[in-house]
C-alpha positions as CSV (number, residue, x, y, z in Angstrom):
1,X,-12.7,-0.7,29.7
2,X,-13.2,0.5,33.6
3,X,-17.4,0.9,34.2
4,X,-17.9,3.5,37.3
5,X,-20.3,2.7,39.7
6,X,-21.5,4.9,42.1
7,X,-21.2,3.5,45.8
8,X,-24.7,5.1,47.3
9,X,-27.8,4.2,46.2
10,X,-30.9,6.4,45.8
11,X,-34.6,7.2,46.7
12,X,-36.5,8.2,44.0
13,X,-39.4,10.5,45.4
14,X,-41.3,11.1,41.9
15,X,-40.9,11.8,38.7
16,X,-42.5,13.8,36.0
17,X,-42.7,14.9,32.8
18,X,-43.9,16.9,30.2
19,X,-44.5,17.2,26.4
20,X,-45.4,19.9,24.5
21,X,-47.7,20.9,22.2
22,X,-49.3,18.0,20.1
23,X,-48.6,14.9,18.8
24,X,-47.1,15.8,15.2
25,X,-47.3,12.2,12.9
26,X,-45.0,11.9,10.7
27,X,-47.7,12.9,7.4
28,X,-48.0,16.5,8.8
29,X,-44.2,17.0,9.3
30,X,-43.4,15.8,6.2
31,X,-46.1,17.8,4.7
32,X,-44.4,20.8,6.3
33,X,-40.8,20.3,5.2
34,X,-42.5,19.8,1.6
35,X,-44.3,23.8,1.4
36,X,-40.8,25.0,2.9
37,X,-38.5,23.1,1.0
38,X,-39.8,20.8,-1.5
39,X,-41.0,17.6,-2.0
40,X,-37.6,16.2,-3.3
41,X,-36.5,16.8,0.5
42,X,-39.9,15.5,2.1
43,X,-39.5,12.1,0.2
44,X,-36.0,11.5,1.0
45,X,-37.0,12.5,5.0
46,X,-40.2,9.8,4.6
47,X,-37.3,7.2,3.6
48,X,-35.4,8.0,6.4
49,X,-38.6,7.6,8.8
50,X,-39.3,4.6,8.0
51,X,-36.2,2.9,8.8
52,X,-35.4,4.4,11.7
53,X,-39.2,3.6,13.1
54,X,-40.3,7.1,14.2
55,X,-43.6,7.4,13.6
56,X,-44.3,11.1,15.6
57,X,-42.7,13.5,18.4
58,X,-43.5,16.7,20.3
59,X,-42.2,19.6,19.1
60,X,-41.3,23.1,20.5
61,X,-41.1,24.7,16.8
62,X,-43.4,25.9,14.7
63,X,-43.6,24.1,11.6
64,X,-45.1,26.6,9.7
65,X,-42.0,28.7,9.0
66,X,-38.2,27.8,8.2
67,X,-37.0,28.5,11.3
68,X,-38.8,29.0,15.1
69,X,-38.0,29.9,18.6
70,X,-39.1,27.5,21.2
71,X,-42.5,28.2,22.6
72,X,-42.4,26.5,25.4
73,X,-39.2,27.4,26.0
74,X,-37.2,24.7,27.8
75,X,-37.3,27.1,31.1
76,X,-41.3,26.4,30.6
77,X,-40.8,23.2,30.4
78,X,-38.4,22.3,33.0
79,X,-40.3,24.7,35.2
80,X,-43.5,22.5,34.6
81,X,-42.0,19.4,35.7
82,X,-40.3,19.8,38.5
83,X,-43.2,21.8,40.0
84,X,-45.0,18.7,39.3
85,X,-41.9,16.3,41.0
86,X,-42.1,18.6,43.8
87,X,-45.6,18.8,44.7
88,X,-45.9,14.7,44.4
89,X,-42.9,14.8,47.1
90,X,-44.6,16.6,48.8
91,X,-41.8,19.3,49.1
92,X,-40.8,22.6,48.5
93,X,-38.1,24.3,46.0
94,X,-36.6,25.8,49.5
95,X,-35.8,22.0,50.6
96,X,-34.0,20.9,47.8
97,X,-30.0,20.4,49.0
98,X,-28.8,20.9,45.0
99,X,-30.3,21.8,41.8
100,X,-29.2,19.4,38.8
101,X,-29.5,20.2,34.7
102,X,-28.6,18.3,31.6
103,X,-29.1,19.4,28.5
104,X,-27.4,19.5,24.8
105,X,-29.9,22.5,24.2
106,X,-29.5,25.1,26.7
107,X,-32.0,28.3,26.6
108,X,-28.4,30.2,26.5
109,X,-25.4,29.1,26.7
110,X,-24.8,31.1,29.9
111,X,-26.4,31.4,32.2
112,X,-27.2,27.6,32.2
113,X,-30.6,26.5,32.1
114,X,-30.2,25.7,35.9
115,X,-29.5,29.3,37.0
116,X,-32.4,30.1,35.1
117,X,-34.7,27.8,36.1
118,X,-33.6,28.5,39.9
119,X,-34.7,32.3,39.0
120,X,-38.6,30.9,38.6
121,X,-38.6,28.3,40.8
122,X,-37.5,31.0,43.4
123,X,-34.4,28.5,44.6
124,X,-31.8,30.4,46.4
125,X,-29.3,27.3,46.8
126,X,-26.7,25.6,44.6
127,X,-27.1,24.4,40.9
128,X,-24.9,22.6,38.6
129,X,-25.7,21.9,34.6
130,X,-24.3,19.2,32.6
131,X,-23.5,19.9,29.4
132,X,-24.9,16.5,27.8
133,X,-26.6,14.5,25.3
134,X,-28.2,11.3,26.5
135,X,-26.5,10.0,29.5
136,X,-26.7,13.1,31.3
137,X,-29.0,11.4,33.8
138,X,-26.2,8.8,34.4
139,X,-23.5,11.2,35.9
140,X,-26.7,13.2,37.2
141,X,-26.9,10.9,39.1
142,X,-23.2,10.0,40.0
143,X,-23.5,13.4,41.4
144,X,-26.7,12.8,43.4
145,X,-25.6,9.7,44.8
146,X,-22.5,11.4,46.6
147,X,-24.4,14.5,47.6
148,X,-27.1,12.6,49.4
149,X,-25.3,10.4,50.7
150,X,-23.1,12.9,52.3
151,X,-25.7,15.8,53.2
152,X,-28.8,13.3,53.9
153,X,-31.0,15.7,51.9
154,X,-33.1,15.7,48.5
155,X,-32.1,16.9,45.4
156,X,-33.7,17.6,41.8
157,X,-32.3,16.5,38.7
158,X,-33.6,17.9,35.7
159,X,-33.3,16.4,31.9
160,X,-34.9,18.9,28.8
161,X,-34.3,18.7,25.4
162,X,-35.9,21.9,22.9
163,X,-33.3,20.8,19.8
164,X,-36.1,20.7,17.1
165,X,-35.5,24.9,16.4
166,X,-31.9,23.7,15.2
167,X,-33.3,23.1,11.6
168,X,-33.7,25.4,9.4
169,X,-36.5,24.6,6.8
170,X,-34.1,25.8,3.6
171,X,-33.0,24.1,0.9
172,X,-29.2,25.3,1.5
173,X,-29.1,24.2,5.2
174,X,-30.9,20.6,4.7
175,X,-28.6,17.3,3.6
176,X,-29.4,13.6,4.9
177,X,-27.9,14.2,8.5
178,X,-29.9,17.3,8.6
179,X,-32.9,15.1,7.4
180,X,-32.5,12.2,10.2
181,X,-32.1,14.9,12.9
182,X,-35.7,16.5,10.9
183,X,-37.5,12.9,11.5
184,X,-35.7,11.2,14.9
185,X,-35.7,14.2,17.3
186,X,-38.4,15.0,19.7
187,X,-38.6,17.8,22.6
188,X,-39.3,17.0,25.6
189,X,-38.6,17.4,29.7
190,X,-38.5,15.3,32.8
191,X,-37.5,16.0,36.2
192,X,-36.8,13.9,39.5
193,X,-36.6,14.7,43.0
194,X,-33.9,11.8,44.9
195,X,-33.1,11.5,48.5
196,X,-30.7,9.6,50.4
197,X,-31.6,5.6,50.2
198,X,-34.3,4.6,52.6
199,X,-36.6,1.6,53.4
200,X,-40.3,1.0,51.8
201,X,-39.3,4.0,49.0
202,X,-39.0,2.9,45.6
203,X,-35.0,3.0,44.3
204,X,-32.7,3.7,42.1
205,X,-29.3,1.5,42.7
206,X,-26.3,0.1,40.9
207,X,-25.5,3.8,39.0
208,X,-22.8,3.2,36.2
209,X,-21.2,4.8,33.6
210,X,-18.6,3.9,31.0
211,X,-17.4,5.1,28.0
212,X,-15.6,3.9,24.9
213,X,-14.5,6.8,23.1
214,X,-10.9,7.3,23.3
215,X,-9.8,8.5,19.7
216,X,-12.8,8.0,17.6
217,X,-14.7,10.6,15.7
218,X,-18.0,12.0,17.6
219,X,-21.1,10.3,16.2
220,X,-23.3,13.3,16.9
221,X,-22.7,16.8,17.7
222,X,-23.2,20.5,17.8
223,X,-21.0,22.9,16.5
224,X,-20.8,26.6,16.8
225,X,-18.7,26.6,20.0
226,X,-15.5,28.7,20.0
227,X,-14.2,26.8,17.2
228,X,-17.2,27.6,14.8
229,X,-18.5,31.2,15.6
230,X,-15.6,32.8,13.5
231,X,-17.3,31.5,10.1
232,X,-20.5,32.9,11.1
233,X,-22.6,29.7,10.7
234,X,-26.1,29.0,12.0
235,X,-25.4,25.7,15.0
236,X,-26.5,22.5,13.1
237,X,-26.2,19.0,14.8
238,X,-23.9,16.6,13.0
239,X,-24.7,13.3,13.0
240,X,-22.4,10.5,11.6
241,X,-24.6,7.7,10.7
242,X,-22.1,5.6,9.8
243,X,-20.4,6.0,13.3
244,X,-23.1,5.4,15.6
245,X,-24.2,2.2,13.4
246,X,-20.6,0.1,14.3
247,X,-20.8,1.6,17.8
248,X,-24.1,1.7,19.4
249,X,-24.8,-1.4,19.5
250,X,-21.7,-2.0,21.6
251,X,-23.0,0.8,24.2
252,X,-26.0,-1.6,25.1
253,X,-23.7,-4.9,25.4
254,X,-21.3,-2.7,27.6
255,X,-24.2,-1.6,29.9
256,X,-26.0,-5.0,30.1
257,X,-22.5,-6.6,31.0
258,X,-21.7,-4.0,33.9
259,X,-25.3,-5.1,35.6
260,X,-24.7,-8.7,35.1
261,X,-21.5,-7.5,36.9
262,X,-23.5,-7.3,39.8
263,X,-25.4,-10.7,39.9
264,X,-28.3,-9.4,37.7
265,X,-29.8,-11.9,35.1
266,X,-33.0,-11.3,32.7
267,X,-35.5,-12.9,35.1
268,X,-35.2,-10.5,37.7
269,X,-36.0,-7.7,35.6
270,X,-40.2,-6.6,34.6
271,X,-39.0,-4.4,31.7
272,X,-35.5,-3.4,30.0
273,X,-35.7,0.4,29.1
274,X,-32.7,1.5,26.8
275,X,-31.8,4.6,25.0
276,X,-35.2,5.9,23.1
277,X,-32.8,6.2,19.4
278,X,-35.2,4.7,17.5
279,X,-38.6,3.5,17.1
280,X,-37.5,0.1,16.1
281,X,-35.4,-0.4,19.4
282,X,-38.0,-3.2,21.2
283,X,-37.6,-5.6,18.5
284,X,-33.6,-4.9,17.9
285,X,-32.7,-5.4,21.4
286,X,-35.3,-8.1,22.0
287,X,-33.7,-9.9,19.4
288,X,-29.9,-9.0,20.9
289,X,-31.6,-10.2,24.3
290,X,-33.2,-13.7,23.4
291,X,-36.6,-12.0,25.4
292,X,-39.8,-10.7,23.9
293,X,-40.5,-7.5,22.5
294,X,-42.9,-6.5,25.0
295,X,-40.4,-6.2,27.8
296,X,-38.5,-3.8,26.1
297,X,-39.8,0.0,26.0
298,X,-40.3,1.6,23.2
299,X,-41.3,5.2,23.4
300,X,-39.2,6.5,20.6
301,X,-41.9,5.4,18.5
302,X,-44.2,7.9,19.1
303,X,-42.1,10.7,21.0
304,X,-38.5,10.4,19.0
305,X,-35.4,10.4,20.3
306,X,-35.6,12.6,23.4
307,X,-31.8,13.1,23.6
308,X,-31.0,14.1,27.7
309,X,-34.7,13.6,28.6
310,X,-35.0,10.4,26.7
311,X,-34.6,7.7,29.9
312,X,-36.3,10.6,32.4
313,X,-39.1,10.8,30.5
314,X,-39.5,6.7,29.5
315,X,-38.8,6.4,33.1
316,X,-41.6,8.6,34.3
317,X,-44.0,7.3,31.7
318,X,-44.0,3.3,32.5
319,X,-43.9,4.7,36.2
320,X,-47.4,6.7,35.5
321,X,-48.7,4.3,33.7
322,X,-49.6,1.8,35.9
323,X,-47.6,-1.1,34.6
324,X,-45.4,-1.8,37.4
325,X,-46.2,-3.6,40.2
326,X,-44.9,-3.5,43.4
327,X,-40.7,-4.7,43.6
328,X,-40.9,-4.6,39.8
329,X,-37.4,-4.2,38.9
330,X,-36.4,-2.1,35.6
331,X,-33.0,-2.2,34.6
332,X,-32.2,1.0,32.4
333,X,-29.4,1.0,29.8
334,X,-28.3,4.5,28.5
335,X,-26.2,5.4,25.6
336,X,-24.8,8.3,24.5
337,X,-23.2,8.4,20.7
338,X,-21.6,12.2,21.1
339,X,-18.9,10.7,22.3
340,X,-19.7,6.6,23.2
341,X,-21.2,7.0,26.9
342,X,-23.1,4.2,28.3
343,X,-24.8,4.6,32.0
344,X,-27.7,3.5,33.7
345,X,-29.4,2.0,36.7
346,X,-31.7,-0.1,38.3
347,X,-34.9,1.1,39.3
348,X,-36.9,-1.0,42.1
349,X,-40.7,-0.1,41.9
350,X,-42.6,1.1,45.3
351,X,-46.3,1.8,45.0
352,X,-47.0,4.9,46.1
């Protein structure tokens, strides 16, 4: 199984990012899902809540009806960021050499969101989206690394996630994988501006990226893609529980093995931030790690599984938060289950 590791490393200028809305705990959700469709349906999505840790999320939709646009929209959201990531790098849209999405949840299918994000950011250069779940920052950043290495200039890469307005509050849409997606999922966006590798910056090296799934069945998905819109169905996520159980575990091993790859061991690292999947991941890969909980982030807790702008915006959190201290090293270990990605990085702390 060949890991790919990008050969440049990276500057990372800032980071932000953005939630919206409130905080929604898990007692108004489920009260929600009850007036729309029954209490039968709330219970069973209070089961699934508590095993898989979540305890609340952000959300674009509203809750009072079945079904909701997104307000903010996941332009609004990414717009909001990356204004912020470019005003703490104290640059303008104008500067940036290329313009980077990733999403699972585009605004439209096409244009991408990056064409029209470029349209409010007023950015007249090149853009790229990635159509992805949760390691698009990992061949984001593939990307970036050759780009910057190669032009010598900054770019933006942009993770945003708006899949909450994907369920549909009826009884005739909602079964258990419809109830997980209900409970785990958050919205959420995060954007970072990277440059070409330079001294006394904090950085972002040893980029990787693997993946695992040659011939097996997607754990997670979203239909209504050419294949779909003849039947005239509303998109739904799919998610195969069962599937990403006997594989994701196996995502994280791959990932820590590629960095000890490199010479990395425990000790050198402040915190280990994985995949946000669930709000029970500290203790699970604490456990797998033979370290304490408390060195393992656990934002899923409160914010849900974040999807693309899971590791962005757990990335930009412990960043903001103070917690780091100067050459803190964070070693970040992504994994996708659409298809079994794992990526990731190693993220060297700079005060600012």
């Amino acid at each position: 199984m060949a890991v790919k590791f990008a050969q440049h490393d990276l500057s990372l200028y800032s980071i932000a990012h953005q939630l919206p809305g409130c905080h929604i705990d898990n007692e108004t959700l489920l009260g929600c899902l009850s007036k729309q469709a029954g209490r039968l349906n709330a219970r069973k999505a209070k089961s699934i809540a508590k095993r898989l840790g979540i305890e609340g999320r952000y959300l674009v939709r509203d809750l009072s009806k079945a079904t909701s646009s997104a307000s903010p929209t996941s332009i609004e959201l990414s717009q909001q960021v990356i204004a912020q990531a470019l005003s703490s790098a104290d640059l303008t849209a104008s500067e940036l050499d290329y313009l980077i999405t990733h999403t699972c949840t585009p605004h439209t299918q096409v244009p991408p969101n990056a064409a029209w994000l470029a349209d409010v950011m007023a950015y007249h250069g090149p853009y790229l989206e990635l159509r992805q779940a949760c390691t698009g920052f990992a061949n984001g950043l593939q990307i970036a690394s050759a780009f910057c290495a190669v032009n010598q200039q900054p770019v933006a890469i942009v993770g945003v996630e708006t899949g909450s307005v994907y369920f549909d509050m009826d009884k005739s849409f909602i079964d258990t994988e419809q109830l997980v997606n209900y409970v785990q999922m958050g919205d959420g966006a995060a954007a970072t501006i990277l440059g070409p590798a330079l001294s006394g910056k904090a950085k972002i090296s040893d980029i990787y990226l693997g993946q695992i799934g040659h011939q097996k069945q997607p754990g997670f998905y979203l239909d209504s893609g050419s294949d779909d819109v003849g039947e005239k169905r509303m998109a739904r996520f799919h998610h195969n529980i069962h599937a990403v159980r006997e594989q994701g575990s196996q995502l994280f091993e791959l990932g820590w093995q590629a960095l000890q790859s490199r010479g990395y061991h425990l000790n050198d690292f402040a915190y280990i931030l994985p995949h946000q999947a669930n709000g029970h991941i500290d203790v699970l890969m604490a456990e797998a790690l033979g370290i304490t909980p408390d060195r393992i982030i656990n934002d899923a807790k409160q914010f849900g599984n974040l999807g693309s702008a899971a590791i962005w915006v757990s990335l930009s959190n412990l960043i903001h938060s103070g917690k780091l201290n100067e050459g803190d090293k964070v070693a970040v270990l992504g994994a996708e289950a659409t298809k079994y990605l794992y990526g990731g990085f190693v993220y060297e702390h700079r005060n600012a």
